[in-house]
C-alpha positions as CSV (number, residue, x, y, z in Angstrom):
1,X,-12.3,-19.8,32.0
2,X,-11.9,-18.6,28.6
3,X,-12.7,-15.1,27.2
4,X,-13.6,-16.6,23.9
5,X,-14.6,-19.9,22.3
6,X,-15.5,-20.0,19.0
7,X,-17.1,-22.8,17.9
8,X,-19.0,-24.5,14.7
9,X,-16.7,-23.0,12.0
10,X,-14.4,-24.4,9.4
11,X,-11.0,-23.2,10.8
12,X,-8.3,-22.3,8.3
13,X,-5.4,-21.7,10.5
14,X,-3.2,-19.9,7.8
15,X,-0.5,-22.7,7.1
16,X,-2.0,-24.0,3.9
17,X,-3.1,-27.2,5.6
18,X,-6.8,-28.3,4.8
19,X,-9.9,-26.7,7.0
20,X,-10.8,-28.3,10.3
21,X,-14.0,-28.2,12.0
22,X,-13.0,-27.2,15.0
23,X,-13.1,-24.9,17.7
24,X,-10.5,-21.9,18.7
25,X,-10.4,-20.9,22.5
26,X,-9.1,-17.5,23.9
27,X,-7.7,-16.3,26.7
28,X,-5.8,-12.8,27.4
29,X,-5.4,-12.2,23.4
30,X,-3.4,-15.1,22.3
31,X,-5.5,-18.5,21.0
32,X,-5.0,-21.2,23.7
33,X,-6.7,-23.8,22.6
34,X,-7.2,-25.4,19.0
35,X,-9.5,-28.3,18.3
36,X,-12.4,-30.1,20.5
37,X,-12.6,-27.1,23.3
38,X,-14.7,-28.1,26.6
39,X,-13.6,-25.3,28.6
40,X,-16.3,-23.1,29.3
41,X,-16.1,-19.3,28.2
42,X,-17.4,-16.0,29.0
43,X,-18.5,-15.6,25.5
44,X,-19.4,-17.9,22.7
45,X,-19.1,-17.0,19.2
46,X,-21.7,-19.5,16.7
47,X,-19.2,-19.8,13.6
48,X,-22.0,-22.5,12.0
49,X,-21.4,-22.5,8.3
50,X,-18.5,-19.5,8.4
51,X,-14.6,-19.4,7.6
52,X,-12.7,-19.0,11.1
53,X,-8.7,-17.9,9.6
54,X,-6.2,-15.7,10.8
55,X,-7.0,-11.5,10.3
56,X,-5.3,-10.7,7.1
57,X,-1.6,-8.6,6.9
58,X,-1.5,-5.8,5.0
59,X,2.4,-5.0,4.3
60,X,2.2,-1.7,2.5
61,X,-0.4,0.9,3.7
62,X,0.3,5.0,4.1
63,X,-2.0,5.2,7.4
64,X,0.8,7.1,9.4
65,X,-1.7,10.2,9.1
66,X,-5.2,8.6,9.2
67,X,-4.2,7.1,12.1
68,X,-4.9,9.8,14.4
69,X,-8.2,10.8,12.8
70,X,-9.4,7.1,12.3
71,X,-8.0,5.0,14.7
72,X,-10.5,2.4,13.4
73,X,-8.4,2.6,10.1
74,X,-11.2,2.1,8.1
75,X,-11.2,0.9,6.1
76,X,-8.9,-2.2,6.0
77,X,-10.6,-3.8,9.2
78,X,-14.0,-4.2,7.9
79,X,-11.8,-6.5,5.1
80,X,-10.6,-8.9,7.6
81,X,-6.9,-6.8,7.9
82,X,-6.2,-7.2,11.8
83,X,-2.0,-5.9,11.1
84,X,-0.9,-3.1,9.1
85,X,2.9,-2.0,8.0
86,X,2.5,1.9,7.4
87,X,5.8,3.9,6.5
88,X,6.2,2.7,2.8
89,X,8.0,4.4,-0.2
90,X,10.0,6.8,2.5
91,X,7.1,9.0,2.8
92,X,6.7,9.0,6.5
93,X,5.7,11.6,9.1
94,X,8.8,10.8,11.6
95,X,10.9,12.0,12.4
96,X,10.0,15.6,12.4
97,X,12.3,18.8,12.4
98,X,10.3,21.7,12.7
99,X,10.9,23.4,9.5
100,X,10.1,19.7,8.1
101,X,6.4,19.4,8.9
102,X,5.3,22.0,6.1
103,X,7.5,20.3,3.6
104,X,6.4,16.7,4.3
105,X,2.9,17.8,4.9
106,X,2.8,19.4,1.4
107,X,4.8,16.4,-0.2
108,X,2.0,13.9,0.8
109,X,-0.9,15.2,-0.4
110,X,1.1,15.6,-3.9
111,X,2.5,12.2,-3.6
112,X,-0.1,10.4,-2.1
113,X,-3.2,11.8,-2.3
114,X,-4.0,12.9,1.0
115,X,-6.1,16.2,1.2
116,X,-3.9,18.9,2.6
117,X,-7.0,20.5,4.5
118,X,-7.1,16.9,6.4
119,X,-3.4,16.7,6.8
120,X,-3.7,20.2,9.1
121,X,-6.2,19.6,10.9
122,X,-6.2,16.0,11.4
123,X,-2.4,15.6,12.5
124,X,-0.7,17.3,15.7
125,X,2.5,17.8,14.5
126,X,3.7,18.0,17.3
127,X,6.6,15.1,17.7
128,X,9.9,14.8,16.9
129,X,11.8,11.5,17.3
130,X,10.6,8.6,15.7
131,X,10.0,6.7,18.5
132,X,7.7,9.7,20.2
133,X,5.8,9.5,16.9
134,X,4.7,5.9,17.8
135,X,4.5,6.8,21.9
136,X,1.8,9.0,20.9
137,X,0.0,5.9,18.8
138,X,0.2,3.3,22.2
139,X,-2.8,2.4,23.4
140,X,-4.7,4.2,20.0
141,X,-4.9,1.7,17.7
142,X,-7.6,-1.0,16.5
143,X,-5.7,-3.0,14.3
144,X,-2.1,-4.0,14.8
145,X,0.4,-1.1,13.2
146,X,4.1,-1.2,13.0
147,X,5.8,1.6,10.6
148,X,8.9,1.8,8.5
149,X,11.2,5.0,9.0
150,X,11.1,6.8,5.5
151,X,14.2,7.6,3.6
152,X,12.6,11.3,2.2
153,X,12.0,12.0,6.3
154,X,15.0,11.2,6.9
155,X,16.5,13.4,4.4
156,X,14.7,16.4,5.1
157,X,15.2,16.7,8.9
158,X,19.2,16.4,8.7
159,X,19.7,18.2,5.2
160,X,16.6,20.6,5.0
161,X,15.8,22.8,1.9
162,X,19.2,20.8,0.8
163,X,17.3,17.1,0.7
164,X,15.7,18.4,-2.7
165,X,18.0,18.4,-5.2
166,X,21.7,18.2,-3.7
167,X,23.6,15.2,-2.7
168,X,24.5,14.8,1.0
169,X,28.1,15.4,1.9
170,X,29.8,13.0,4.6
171,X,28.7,15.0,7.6
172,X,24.6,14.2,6.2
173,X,25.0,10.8,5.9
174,X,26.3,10.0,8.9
175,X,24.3,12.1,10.6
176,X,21.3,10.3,8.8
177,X,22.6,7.0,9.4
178,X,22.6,8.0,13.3
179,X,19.3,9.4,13.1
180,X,17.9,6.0,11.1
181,X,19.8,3.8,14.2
182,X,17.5,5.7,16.6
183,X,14.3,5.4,14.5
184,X,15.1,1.7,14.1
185,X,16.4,1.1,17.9
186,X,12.7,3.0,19.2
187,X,10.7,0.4,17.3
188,X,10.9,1.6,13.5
189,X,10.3,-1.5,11.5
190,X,13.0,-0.8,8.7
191,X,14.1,1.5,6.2
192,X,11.9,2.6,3.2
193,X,12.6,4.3,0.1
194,X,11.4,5.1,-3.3
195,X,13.0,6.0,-6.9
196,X,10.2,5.8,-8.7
197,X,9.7,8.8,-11.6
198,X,5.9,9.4,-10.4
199,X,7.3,10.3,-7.0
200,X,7.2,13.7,-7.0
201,X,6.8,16.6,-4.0
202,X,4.0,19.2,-4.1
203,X,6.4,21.9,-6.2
204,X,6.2,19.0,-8.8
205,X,10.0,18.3,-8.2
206,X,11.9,14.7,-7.3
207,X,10.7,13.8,-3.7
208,X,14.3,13.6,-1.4
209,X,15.3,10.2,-2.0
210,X,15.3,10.4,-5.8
211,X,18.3,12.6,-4.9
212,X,20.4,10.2,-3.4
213,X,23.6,8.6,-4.6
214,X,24.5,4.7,-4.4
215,X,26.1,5.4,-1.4
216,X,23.6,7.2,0.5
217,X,21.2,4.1,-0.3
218,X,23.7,1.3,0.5
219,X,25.1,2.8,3.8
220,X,21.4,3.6,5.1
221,X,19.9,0.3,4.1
222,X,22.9,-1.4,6.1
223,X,21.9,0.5,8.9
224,X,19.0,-2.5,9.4
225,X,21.7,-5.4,9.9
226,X,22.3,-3.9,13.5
227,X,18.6,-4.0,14.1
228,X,17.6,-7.8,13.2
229,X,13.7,-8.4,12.6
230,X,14.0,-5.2,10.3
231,X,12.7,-5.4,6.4
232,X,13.6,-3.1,3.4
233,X,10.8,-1.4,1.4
234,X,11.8,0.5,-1.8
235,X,10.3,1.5,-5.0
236,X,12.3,1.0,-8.1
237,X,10.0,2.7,-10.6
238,X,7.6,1.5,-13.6
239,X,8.3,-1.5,-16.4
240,X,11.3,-3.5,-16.5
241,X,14.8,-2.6,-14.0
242,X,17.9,-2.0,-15.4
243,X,20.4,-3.8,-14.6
244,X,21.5,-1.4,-11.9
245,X,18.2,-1.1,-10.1
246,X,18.5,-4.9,-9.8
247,X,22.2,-5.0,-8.6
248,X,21.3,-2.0,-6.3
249,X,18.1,-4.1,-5.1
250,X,20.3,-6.8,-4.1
251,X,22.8,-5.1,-2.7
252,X,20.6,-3.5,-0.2
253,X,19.0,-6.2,1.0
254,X,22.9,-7.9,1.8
255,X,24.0,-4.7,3.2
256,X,20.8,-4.4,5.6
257,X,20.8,-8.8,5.9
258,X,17.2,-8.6,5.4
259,X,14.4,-9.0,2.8
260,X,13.7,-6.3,0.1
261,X,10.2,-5.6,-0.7
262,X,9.3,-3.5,-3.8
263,X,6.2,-2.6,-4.6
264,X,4.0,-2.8,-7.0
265,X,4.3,-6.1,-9.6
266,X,0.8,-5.8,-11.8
267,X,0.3,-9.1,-13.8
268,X,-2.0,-9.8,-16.6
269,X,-1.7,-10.9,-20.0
270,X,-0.2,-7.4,-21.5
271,X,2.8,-7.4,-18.9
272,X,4.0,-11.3,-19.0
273,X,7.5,-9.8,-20.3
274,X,7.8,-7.1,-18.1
275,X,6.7,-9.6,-15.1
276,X,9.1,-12.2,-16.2
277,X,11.7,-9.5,-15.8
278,X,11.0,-7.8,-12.7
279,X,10.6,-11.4,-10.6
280,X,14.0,-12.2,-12.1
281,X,15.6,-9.8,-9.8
282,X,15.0,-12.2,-7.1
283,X,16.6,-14.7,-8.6
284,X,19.5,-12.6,-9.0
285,X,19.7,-11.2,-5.6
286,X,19.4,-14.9,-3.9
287,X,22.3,-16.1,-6.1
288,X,24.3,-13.6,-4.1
289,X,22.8,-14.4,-0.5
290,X,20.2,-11.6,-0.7
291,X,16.4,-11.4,-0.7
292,X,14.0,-9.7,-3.0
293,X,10.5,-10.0,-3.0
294,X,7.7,-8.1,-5.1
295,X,4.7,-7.2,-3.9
296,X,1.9,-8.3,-6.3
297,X,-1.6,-6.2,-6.7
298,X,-4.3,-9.0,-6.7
299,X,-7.0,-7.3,-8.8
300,X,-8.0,-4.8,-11.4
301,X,-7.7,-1.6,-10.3
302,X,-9.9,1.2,-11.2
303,X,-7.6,4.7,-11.1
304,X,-9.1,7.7,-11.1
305,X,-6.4,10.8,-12.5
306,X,-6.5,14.5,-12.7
307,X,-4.0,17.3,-14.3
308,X,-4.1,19.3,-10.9
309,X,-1.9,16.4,-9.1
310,X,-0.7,14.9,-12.1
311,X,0.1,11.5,-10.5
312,X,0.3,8.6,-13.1
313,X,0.6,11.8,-16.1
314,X,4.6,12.5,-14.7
315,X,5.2,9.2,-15.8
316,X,4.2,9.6,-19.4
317,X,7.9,10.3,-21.3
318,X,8.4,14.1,-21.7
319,X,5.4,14.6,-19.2
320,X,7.9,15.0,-16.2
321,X,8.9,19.0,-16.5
322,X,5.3,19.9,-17.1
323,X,4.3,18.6,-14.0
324,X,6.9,20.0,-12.2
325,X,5.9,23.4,-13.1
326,X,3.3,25.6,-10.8
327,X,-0.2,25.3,-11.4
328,X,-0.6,28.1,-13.7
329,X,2.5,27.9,-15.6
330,X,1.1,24.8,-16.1
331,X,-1.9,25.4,-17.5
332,X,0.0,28.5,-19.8
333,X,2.2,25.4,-21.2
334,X,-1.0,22.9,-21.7
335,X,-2.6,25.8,-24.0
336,X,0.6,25.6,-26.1
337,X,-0.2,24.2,-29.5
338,X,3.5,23.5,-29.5
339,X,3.6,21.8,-26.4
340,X,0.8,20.0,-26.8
341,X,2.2,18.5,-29.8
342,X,4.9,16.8,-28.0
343,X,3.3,16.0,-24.9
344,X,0.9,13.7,-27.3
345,X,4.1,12.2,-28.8
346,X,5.8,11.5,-25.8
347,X,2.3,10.0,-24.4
348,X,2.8,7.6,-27.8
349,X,5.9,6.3,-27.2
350,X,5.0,5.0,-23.8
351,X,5.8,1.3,-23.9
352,X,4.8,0.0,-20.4
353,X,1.1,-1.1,-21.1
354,X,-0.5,0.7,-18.0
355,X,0.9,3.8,-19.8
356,X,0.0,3.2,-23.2
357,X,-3.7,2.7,-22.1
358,X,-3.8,5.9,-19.6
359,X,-2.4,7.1,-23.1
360,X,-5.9,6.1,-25.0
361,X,-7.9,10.1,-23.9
362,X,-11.2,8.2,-26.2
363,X,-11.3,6.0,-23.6
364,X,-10.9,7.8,-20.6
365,X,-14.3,8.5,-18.6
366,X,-14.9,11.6,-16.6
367,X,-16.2,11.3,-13.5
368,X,-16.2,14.1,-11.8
369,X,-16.8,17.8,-13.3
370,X,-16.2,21.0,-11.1
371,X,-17.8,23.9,-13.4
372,X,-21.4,23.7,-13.7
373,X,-21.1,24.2,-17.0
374,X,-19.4,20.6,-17.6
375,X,-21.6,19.0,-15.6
376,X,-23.5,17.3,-18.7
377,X,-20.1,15.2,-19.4
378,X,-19.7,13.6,-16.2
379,X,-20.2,10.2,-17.0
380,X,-19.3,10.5,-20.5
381,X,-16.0,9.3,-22.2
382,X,-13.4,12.0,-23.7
383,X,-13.7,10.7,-27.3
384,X,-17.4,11.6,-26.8
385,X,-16.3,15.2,-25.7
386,X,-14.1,15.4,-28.7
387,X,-17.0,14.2,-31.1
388,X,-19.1,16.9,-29.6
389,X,-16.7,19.0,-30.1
390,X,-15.3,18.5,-33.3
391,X,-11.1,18.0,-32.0
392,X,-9.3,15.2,-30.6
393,X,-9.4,13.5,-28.1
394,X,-6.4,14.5,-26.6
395,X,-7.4,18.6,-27.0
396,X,-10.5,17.5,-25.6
397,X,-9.4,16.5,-22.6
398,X,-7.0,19.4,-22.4
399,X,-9.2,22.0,-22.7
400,X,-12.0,20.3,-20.1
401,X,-9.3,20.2,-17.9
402,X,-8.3,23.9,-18.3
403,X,-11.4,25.0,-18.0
404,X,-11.7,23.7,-14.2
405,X,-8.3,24.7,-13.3
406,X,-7.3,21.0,-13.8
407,X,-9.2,19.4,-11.4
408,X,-11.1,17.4,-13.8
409,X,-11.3,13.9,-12.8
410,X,-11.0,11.1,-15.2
411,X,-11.2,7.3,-14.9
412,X,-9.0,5.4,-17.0
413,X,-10.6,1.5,-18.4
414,X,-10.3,-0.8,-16.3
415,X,-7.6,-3.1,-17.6
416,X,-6.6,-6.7,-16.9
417,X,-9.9,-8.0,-15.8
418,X,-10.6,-10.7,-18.7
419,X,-9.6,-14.9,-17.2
420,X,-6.5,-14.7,-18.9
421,X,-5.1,-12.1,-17.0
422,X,-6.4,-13.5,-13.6
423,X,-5.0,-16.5,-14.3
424,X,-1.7,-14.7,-14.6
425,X,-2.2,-13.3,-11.5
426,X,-2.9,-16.5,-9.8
427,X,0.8,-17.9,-11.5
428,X,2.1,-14.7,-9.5
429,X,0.3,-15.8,-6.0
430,X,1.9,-18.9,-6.3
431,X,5.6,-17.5,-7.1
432,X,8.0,-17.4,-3.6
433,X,9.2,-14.4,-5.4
434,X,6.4,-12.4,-5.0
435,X,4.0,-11.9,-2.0
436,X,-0.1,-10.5,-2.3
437,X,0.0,-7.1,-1.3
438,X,0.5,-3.3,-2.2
439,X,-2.8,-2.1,-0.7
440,X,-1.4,1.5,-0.7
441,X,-4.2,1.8,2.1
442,X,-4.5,5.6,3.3
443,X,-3.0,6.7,0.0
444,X,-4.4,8.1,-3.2
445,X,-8.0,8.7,-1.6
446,X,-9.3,10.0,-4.6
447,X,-7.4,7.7,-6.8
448,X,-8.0,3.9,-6.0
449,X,-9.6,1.2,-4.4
450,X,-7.2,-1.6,-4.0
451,X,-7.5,-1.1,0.1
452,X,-10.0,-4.0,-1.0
453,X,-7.5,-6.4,-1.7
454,X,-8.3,-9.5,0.6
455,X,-11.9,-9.4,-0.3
456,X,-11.0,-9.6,-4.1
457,X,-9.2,-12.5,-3.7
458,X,-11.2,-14.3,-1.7
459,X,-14.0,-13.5,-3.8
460,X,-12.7,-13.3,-7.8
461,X,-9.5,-14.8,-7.0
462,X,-11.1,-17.9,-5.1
463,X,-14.5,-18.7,-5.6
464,X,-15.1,-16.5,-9.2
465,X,-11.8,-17.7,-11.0
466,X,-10.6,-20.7,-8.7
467,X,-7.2,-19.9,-9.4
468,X,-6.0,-21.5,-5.7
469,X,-8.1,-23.2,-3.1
470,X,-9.4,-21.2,0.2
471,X,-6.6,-22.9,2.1
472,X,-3.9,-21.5,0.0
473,X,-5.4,-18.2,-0.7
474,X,-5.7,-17.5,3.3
475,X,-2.0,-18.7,3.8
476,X,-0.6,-16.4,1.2
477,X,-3.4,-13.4,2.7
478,X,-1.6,-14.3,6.8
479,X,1.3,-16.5,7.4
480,X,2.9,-15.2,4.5
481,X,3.3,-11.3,4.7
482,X,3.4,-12.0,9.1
483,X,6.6,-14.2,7.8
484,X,8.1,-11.7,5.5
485,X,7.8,-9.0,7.8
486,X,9.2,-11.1,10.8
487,X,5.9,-10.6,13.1
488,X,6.2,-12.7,15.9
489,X,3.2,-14.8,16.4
490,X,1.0,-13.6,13.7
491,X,-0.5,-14.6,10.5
492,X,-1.6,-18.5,12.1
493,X,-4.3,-19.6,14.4
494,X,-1.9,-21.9,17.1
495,X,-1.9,-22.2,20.7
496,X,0.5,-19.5,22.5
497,X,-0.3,-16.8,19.1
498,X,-2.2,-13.8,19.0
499,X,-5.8,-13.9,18.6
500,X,-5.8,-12.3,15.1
501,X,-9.4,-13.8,14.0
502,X,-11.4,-12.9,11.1
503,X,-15.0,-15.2,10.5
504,X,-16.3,-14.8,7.0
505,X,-18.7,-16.4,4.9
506,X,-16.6,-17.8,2.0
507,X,-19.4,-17.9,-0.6
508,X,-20.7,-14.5,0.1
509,X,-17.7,-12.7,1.2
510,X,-16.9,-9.7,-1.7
511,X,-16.2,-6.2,-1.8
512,X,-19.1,-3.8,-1.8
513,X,-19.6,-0.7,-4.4
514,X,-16.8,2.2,-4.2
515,X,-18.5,5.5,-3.9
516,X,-17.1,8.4,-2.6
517,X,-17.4,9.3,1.4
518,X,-17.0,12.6,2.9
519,X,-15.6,12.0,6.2
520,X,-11.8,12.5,6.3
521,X,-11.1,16.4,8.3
522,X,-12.1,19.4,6.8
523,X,-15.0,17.9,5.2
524,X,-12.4,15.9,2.9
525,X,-13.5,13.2,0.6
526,X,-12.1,9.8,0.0
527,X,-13.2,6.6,-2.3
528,X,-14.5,3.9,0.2
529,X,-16.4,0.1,-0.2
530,X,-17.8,-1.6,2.6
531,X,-17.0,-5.4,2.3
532,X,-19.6,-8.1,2.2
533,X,-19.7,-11.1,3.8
534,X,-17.4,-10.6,7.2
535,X,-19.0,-11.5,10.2
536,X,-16.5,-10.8,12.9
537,X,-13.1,-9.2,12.7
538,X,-10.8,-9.6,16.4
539,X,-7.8,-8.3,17.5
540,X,-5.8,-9.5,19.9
541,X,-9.1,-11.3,21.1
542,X,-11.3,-8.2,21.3
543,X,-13.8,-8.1,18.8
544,X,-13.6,-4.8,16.7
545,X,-16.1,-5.6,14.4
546,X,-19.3,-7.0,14.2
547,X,-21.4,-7.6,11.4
548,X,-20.2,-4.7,9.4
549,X,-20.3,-2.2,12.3
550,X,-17.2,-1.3,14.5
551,X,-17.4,-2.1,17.9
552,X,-15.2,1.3,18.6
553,X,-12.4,-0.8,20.9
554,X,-8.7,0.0,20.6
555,X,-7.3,-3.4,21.4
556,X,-4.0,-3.2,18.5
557,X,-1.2,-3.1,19.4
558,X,1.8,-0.9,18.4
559,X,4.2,-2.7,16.5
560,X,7.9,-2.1,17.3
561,X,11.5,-4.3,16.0
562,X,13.0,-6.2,18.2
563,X,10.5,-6.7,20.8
564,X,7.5,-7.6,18.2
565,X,9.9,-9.2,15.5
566,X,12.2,-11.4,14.5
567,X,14.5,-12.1,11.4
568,X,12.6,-13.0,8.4
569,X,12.6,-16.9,7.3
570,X,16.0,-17.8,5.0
571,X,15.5,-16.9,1.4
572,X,13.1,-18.7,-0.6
573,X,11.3,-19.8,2.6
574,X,8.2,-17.4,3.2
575,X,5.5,-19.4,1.3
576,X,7.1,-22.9,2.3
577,X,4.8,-24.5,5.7
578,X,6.8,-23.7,8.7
């Protein structure tokens, strides 16, 4: 008898080929049956009129911390996600040393946005070796997880105070390379790293990695050709590479014999030039025998900012020092007439278009005040502030800012949402350079909403815009990240593979209002949408939600190299039907 039969649907079984009305049986969470299914079942699941496709892969999430607070990990699975890959950018909370855990701790909720209240109470701490950092997440998780082994981690436990701001000598790198071989031969699912200049640790200084030589990157990244069904994640920074970003892209990914993913590619019709340019490192790395893939941001994204973090202000040119200064030197240097003067012509001469419009203060909306006293402008865009008060724009949002300590929080326009710019973005879908993805799912909680990424494009991307049919856009949403990430029988609905199941009403399915939940530990807040339109989500053929609600069963599975992966598909192959 079957656990499952689910019947009356339109299956889309995540290989780009046509729906099918047909039925998917289940049995001990794998699919065992495709097509007309007689066998009877101890449960029967009406799909009339619904979507039956794979779950959705999310390949770069930040849940390593979440997880053990929200084992749900809300809240990708009400979106259809059934598989996350946590451990991105090299921020990751394993291995630990422990004169590490502060130091990490601190870094994330700078870097990424995690509350630091949350961070202590919500996380144990209490691990060391990579592999015990995912013993302790057996048995806990809803959705499928497998993590990455960060390069900043990695750094801080073999070099300590020494991982910011020093090279490592011989003795460190070996002594990380050893310590990445363990990570990776206890289930780590690769080697992650960022150079990006808005990567930056909670003293406002160069996270680890943006410390390390050509060397250290090279001989750590070919750690992963020992460890096959391994990836590569790395962040190169913002606008178009350099030649040596793109040489050192491929080289990596030869040295480790496996695919590079950077993150994140944002198309629309301002950055056609600087897209062009960034996908053209792929083509350069698979004329040498490498593999470089960019992960491509499917939607608008509304970013919320403040001068307390300063993430997405370090990136401005000549914005870098300031936010690398303490709080209060900080706010003694923003009250500088002097310094303000060149911090506004630095913010000018920005030439990557997300910066020249964070660079437009009239524009910028506040949305959320901290003094009563400023409570009449939330809502209300800077330039209105300025009018008010008779200065610019730029002083305006200054002095706002100063007078809450810098924890004002702004919301910059929304940029790229006109046809034009989808339709770019639909180009990018279709590219075998790029893949949909760069959720950033556990990160920047106060910051942004792209955790809703598979609901935007089945919704704008699919049925608003039509930019690729339902077939395509579910292929490119499963088979195609499983494949990229070497996840063994994931991403299709096929006899003898995992029940990964999402059933979804494809002309209702959206994502719901972002408003602001306070759930997170400590009372912590975080942005949040619900998603409309999914009926069902199961994993590993357990149902874990249920018309919007979560079932509260545990049935993911722990994702670990070697046993759960294999080699990724031969350059050029990962959107290509198997």
């Amino acid at each position: 008898m079957l656990d499952i039969k689910i019947v009356g649907g339109s299956v889309v079984d995540g290989t780009g080929s046509p729906s099918r009305r047909v039925d998917v049986g289940i049995r001990d969470g794998r699919i065992v049956a495709v097509g007309d299914v007689s066998e009877a079942a101890s449960q029967t699941l009406d799909a009339e009129g619904r979507t039956v496709a794979p779950g959705f892969v999310d390949t770069h999430t930040h849940y390593d911390a979440q997880v053990f607070w929200d084992q749900a990990l809300s809240p990708s699975c009400f979106h259809g996600v059934t598989t996350v890959i946590g451990g991105n950018c090299g921020f990751t909370i394993a291995p630990l040393a422990s004169d590490a855990a502060e130091y990490l701790m601190r870094m994330l909720a700078r870097v990424e946005g995690m509350p630091l209240e949350s961070l202590r109470e919500g996380v144990p701490w209490d691990w060391r070796s990579f592999g015990q950092y995912l013993d302790r997440l057996e048995g806990r998780l809803g959705v499928n997880a497998g993590f990455m082994v960060g390069h900043s981690a990695l750094r801080r436990v073999v070099m300590g105070e020494r991982a910011v701001g020093s090279e490592a000598d011989a003795y460190e790198l070996q002594s990380m390379r050893e310590l990445l071989a363990r990570s990776l031969a206890e289930g780590g699912l690769g080697f992650s790293s960022t150079l990006s200049p808005t990567h930056n640790d909670a003293e406002g200084r160069p996270v680890p990695s943006r410390y390390a030589s050509r060397e250290e990157m090279l001989a750590l990244a070919g750690v992963c050709a020992d460890f096959p069904g391994t990836m590569l994640g790395f962040l190169p920074g913002v606008g178009e590479f350099g030649e040596d970003v793109t040489r050192l892209m491929a080289e990596m990914s030869l040295a480790a014999r496996a695919p590079l993913v950077w993150n994140a590619l944002v198309a629309d019709r301002e950055t056609r030039a600087i897209v062009a340019a960034q996908l053209s490192a792929s083509d350069y790395a698979r004329e040498r025998g490498g593999e470089v893939v960019a992960l491509a941001i499917p939607q608008p994204m509304t970013v919320r900012i403040n001068l307390e973090s300063g993430f997405g202000f370090d990136a401005l040119p000549g914005w870098d020092r300031l936010m690398q200064l303490p709080l209060k030197e900080r706010q003694q240097a923003l009250r500088d007439p002097a310094r303000r003067e060149a911090l506004a012509r630095g913010a000018e001469s920005a030439q990557h278009p997300q910066l020249r419009a964070l660079a437009q203060w009239e524009a910028l909306t506040i949305v959320e005040t901290f003094d009563p006293a400023n409570a009449e402008w939330k809502g209300r865009t800077v330039g209105e502030v300025a009018e008010r008060k008779g200065c610019s724009a730029f002083d305006a949002l200054l002095d706002l800012s100063l007078s809450e300590d810098l924890r004002t929080s702004f919301l910059s326009p929304v940029r790229g949402d006109d046809a034009e710019s989808w339709a770019d973005r639909g180009k990018v879908w279709l590219d075998d350079r790029a893949v949909i993805g760069g959720s950033d799912a556990g990160a920047h909680l106060d910051m942004i909403d792209s955790f809703a990424y598979s609901t935007q494009v089945l919704s704008r991307g699919v049925r608003e815009h039509r930019l690729l049919s339902l077939e395509e856009a579910i292929h490119r949403l499963t088979e195609v990240p499983a494949r990229l990430c070497g996840l063994r029988g994931r991403g299709r609905l096929a006899p003898g593979w995992w029940a990964d199941v999402v059933i979804f009403d494809p002309g209702a399915v959206r994502c719901g209002a972002i408003h602001t939940r306070f759930d997170l530990p400590a009372g912590a807040a975080r942005l949040y949408a619900d998603a409309e339109g999914i009926d069902r989500v199961l994993v590993n053929g357990v149902e874990i939600v249920r018309a919007g609600e979560h079932t509260g069963r545990l049935p993911g599975a722990l994702l670990r190299s070697g046993r759960d992966t294999e080699p990724s598909p031969r350059r050029g192959a990962l959107h290509a039907d198997a």
